[in-house]
C-alpha positions as CSV (number, residue, x, y, z in Angstrom):
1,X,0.0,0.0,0.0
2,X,3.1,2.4,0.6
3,X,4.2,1.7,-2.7
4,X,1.2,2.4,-4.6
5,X,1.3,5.7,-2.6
6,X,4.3,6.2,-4.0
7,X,5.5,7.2,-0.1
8,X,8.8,6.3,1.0
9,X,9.2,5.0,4.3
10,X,10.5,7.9,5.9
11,X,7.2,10.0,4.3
12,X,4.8,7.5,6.0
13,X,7.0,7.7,9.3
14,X,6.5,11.4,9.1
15,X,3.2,11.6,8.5
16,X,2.1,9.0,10.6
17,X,4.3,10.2,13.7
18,X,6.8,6.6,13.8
19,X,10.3,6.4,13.5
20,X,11.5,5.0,9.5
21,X,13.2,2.2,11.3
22,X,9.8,1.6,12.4
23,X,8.0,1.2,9.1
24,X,11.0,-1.3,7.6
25,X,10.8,-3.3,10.9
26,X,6.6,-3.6,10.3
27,X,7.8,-4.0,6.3
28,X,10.2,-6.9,7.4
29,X,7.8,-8.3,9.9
30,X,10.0,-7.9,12.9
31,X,7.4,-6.1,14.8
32,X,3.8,-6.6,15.7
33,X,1.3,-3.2,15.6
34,X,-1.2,-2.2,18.0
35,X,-4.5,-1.6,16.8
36,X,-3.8,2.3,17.3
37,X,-0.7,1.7,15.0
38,X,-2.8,0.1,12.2
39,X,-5.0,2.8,12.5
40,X,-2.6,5.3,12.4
41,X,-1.0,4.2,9.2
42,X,-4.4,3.0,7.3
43,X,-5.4,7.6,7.8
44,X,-2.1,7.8,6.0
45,X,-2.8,5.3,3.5
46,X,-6.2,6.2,2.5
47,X,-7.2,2.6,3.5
48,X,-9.5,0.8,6.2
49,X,-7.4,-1.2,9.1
50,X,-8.9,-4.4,7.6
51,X,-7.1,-4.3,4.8
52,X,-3.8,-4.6,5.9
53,X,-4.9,-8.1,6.8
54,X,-6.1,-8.6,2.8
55,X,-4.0,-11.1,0.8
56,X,-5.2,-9.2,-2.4
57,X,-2.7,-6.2,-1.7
């Protein structure tokens, strides 16, 4: 979803208030979000929570 954005990772950091280590630790799957950070990062995505769970992305 980032990609299609065309957002690099330090953009959606930014905008979503996280560190860019952050984002490329979610990206790698080396950390787990709260529900407040999938939240956070679906505003800045123009997306609903849910879909980050959506094999179709």
């Amino acid at each position: 979803m980032r990609l299609a954005k065309a957002l690099t990772q330090e953009e959606l950091a930014h905008r979503a208030g996280f560190d860019r280590n952050y984002i490329g630790n979610l990206e790698r799957c080396k950390n787990s979000p709260t529900v407040d950070t999938l939240e956070r990062l679906a505003a800045q995505l123009d997306a609903d929570p849910t879909d980050f769970f959506s094999r179709s992305r």
